[in-house]
KEDREN-274925 format. One record per residue (C-alpha): x, y, z; residue number from 0; residue in one letter. Coordinates in Angstrom, 2 decimals. Example, Ala and Ser with C-alpha at 12.3 -4.5 7.8 and 13.67 -1.06 7.14 Angstrom:
! residues 2
c1  c2  c3  vexvo  tormar
12.30  -4.50  7.80  0  A
13.67  -1.06  7.14  1  S
! end
This chain:
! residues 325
c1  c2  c3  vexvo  tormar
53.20  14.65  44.08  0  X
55.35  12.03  45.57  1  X
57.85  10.12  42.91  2  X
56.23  6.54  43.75  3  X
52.64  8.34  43.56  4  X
53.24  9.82  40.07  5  X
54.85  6.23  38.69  6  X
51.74  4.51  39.88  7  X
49.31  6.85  38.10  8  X
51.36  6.69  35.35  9  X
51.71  3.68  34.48  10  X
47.94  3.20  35.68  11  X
47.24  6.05  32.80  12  X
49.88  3.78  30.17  13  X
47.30  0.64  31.08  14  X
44.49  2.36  30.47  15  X
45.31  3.46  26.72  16  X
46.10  0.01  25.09  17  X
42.48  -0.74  26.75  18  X
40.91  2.44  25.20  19  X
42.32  1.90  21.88  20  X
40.57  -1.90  21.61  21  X
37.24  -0.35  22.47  22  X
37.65  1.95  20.11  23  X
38.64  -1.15  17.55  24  X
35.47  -2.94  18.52  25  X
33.50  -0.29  17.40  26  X
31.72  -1.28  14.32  27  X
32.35  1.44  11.74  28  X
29.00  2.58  9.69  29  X
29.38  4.36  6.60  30  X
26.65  6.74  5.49  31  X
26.05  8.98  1.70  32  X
23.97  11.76  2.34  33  X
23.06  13.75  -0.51  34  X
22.39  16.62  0.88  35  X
24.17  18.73  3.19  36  X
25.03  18.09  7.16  37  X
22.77  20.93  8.17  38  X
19.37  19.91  6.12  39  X
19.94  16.55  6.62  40  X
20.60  16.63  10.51  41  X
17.13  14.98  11.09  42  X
17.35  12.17  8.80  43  X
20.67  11.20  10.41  44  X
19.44  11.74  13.63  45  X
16.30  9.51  12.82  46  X
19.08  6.78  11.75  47  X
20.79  7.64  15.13  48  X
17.42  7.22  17.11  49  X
16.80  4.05  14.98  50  X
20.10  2.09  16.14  51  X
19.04  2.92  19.64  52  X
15.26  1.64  19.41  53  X
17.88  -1.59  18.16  54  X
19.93  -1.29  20.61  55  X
22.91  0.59  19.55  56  X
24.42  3.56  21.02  57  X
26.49  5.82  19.44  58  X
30.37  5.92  20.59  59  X
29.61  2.27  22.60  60  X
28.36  0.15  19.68  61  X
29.23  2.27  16.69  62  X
30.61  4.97  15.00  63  X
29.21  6.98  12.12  64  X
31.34  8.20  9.10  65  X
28.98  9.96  7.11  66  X
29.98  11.84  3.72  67  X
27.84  14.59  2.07  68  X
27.68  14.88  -1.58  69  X
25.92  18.66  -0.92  70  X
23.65  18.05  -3.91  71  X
26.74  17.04  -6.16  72  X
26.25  12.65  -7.12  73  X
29.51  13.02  -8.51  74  X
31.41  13.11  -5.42  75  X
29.47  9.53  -4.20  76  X
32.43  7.40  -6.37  77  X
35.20  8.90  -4.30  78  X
33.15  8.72  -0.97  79  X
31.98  5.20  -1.47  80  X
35.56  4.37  -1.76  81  X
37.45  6.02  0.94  82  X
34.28  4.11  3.29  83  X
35.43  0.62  1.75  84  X
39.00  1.51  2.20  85  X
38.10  2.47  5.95  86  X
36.58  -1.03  6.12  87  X
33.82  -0.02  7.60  88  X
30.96  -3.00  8.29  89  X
28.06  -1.08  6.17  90  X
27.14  1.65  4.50  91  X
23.80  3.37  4.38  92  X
22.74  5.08  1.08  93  X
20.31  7.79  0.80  94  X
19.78  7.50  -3.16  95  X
19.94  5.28  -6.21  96  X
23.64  7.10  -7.17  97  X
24.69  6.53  -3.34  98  X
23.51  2.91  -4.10  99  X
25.48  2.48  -7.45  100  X
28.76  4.13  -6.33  101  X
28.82  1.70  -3.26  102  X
27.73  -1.18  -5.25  103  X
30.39  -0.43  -7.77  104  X
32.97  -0.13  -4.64  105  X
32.50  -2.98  -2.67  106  X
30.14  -6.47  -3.46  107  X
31.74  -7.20  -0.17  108  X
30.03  -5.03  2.50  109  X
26.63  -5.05  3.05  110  X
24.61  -1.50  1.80  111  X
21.35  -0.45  3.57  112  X
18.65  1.42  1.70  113  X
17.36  4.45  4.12  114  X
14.82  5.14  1.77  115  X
15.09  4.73  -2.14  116  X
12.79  5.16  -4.91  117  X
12.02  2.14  -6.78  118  X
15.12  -0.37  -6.35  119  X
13.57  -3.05  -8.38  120  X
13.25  -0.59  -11.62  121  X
16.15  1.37  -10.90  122  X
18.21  -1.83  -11.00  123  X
19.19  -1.55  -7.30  124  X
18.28  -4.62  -6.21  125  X
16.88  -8.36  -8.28  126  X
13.29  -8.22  -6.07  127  X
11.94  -6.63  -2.96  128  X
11.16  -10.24  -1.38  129  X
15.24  -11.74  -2.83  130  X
17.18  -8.63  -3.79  131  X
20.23  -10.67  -3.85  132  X
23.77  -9.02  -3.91  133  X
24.85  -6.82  -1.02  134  X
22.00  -4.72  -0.98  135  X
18.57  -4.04  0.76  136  X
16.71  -1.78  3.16  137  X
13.22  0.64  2.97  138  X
11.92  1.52  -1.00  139  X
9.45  4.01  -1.06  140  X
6.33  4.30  -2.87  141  X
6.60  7.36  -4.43  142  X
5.79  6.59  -8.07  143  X
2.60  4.33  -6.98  144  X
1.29  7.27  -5.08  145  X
1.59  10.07  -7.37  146  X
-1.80  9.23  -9.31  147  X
-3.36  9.86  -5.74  148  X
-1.27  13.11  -5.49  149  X
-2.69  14.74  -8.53  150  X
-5.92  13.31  -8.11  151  X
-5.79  15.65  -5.03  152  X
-4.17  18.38  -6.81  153  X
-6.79  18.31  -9.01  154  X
-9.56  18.54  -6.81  155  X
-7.61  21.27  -5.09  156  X
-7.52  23.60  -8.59  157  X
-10.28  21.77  -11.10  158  X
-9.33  24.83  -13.29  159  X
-5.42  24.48  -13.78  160  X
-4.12  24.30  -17.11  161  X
-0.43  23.93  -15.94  162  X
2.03  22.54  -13.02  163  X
5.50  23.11  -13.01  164  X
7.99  20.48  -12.01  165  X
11.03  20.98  -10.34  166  X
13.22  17.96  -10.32  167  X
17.29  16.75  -9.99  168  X
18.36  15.31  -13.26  169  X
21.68  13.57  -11.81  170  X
18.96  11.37  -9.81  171  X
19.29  8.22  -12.38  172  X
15.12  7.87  -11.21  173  X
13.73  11.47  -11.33  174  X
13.98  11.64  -15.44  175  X
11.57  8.53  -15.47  176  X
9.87  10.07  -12.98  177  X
9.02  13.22  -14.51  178  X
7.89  11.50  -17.66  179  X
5.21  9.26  -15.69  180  X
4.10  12.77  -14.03  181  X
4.25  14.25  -17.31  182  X
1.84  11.54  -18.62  183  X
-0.55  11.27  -15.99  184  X
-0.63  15.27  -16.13  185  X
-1.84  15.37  -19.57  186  X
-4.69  12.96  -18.86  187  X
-6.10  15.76  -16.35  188  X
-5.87  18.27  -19.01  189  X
-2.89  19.70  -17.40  190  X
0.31  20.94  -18.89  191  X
3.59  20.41  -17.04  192  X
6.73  22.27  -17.15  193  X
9.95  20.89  -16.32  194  X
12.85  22.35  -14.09  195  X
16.02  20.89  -13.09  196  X
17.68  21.71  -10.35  197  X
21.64  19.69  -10.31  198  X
22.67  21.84  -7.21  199  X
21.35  23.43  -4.65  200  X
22.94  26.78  -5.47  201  X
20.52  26.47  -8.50  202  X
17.35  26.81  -6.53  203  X
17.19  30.47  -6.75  204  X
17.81  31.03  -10.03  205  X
15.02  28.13  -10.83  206  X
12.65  29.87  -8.87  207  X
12.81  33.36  -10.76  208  X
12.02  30.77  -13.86  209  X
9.28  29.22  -12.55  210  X
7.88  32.02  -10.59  211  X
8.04  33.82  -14.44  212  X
5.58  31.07  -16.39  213  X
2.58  31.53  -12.99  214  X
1.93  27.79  -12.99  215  X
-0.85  26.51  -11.04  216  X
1.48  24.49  -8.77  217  X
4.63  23.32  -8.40  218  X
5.13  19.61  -7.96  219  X
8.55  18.59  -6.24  220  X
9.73  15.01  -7.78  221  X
11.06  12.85  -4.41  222  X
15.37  13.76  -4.06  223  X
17.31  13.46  -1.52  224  X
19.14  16.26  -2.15  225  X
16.33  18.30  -3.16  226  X
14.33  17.06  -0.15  227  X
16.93  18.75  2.30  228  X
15.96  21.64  1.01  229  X
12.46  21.47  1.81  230  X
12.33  24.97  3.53  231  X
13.68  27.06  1.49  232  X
11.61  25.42  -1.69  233  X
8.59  26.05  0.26  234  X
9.41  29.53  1.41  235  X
10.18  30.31  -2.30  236  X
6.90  29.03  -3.15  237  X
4.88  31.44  -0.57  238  X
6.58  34.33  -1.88  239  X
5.98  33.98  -5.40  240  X
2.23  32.71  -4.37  241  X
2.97  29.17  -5.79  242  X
1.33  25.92  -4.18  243  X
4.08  23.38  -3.56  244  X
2.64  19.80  -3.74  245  X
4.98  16.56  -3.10  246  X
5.04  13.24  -1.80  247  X
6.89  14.52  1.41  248  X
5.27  15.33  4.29  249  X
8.11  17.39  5.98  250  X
7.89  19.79  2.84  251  X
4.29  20.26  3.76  252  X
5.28  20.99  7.72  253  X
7.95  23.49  6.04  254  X
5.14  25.49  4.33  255  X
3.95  23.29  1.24  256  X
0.61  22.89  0.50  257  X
-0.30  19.23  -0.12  258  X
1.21  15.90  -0.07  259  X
0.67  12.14  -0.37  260  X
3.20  10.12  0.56  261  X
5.74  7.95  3.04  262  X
8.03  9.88  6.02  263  X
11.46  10.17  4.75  264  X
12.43  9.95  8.63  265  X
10.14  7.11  9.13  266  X
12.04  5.03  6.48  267  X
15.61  6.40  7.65  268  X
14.30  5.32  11.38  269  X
13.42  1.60  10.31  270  X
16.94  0.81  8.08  271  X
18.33  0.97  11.21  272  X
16.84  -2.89  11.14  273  X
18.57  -3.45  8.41  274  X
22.30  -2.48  9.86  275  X
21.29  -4.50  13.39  276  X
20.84  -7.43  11.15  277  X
23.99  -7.21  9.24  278  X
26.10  -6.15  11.88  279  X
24.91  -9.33  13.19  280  X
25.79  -11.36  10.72  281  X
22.43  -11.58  8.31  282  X
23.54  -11.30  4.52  283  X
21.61  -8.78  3.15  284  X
20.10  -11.10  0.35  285  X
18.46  -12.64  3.01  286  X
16.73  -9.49  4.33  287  X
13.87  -8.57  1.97  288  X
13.41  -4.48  1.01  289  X
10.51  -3.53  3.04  290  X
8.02  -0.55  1.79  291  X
6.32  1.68  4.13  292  X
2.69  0.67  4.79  293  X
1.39  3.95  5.80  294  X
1.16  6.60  3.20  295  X
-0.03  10.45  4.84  296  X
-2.67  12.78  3.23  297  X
-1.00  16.09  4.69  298  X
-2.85  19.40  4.20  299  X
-1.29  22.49  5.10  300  X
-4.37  24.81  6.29  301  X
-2.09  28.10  6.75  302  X
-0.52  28.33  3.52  303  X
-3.43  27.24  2.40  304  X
-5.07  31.08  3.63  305  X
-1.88  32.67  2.62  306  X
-2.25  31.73  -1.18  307  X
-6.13  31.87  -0.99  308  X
-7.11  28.72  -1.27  309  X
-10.44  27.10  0.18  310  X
-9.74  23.39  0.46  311  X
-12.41  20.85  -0.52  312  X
-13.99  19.09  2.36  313  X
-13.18  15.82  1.47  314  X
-9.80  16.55  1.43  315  X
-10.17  18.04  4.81  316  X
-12.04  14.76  6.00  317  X
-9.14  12.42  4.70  318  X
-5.84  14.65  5.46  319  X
-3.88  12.20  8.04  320  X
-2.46  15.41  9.37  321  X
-3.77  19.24  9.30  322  X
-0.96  22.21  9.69  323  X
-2.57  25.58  10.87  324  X
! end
């Protein structure tokens, strides 16, 4: 290459970097606690992904993602919520109430997106759905309000059962109150409920041997992010020890669980993509008001369904939203 040839693309190449490095500077910078691990929780980010670009956001043009996985430990959300703020990125999406309290705790600043949180209002998350003041909003779900429905179903589904087990995360500030307003409602169907905590994933197995041990009718799954991730593995626990998993998540039912009543996780993570279009552009979030889904799924897994012996009631079969065979 000629001397005057390799100057000019040189210093062509030395223009080109100070321009690169602005781009990359007008990026806005999203933050993003996942409570689960990068592997189960690939399609909920990608949902958030596909989200931004229904807004019209593309990744590595309009934004870049820093996400942080607390791998079924809350503990770690303090530390991640803080390295995000001192990052200064423009918002940060939470997956669960202790996401939502370690971020409010870090910032007041920075606006915080709800992908899909269980009761904001009672969990002291936000003031209101319609004004939830502060920094915070996004998609609640309705996963206490639909839980009388659930066992309604479960009911009708084994009119003999004496007992459910429940298999819940007690770091989740919502899942004790939770369990206690399953435990109540249980008791009024003549049903007994047992109670299992799992704090880590690495716990599932040994939980499992537990429950599998006690032969419960069913095993209820009390809404977690964390515990969510792990949908597949929960369910393909449940078909080998023979136990019906029943849940307010209708990927756990895809994955192998039995029944459930509920709201999309992905559904919810796809829509607070709204939420970070209208704060990147300038909308405080006590503006926005939280949003709940407004279609809940009857989902009725007809395979496992054979596998564990079950004949499912007609109705059911006439209302299910979806049908896996």
């Amino acid at each position: 290459m000629k001397r005057r040839a390799f100057i000019t693309l040189l210093g062509g190449a030395a223009a080109a970097w100070p321009l690169a490095a602005r781009a990359q500077q007008n990026l806005a910078s999203i933050g993003f606690l996942g409570a689960g691990a990068v592997e189960t929780s690939a399609p909920l980010l990608e949902a958030v992904k596909q989200g931004l670009r229904e807004n019209g956001l593309l990744e590595g043009k309009d934004y870049v993602l820093k996400p942080r996985w607390a791998e079924g430990h809350n503990e770690r959300f303090a530390e991640y919520a803080r390295e995000l703020v001192e990052q200064d990125v423009r918002v940060i999406i939470v997956t669960t109430i202790a996401a939502a309290r370690a971020a409010q705790r870090a910032t007041s600043a920075i606006p915080i997106v709800m992908a899909s949180i269980n009761d904001p209002v009672g969990n002291g998350i936000v003031a209101s759905l319609a004004r939830p003041g502060g920094n915070t909003t996004g998609m609640a779900t309705l996963n206490q309000d639909v839980t009388t429905k659930l066992l309604e179903f479960t009911n009708a589904l084994f009119p003999n059962a004496t007992s459910i087990a429940v298999l819940f995360n007690p770091t989740n500030p919502s899942n004790p109150v939770y369990f206690e307003n399953v435990r109540v409602q249980a008791v009024s169907h003549g049903i007994a409920v047992q109670d299992f905590a799992v704090n880590t994933p690495s716990e599932l197995n040994s939980r499992f041997d537990a429950i599998a041990a006690k032969r419960p009718d069913a095993l209820l799954v009390i809404p977690d992010a964390a515990t969510q991730d792990l949908g597949i593995r929960i369910a393909a626990l449940c078909l080998q020890n023979r136990i019906a998993v029943i849940s307010t998540d209708p990927e756990l039912t895809t994955a192998g669980g039995l029944i459930s009543y509920g709201v999309s996780r992905r559904e919810n993570y796809r829509r607070s993509a709204y939420f970070v279009k209208k704060v990147l552009e300038g909308v405080k979030p006590a503006d926005l008001p939280v949003e709940q889904p407004t279609r809940i799924l009857l989902s009725v897994n007809l395979k496992t369904a054979k596998t564990l012996g079950l004949i499912v009631p007609q109705n059911l079969l006439v209302a299910a939203d979806e049908l896996v065979e």
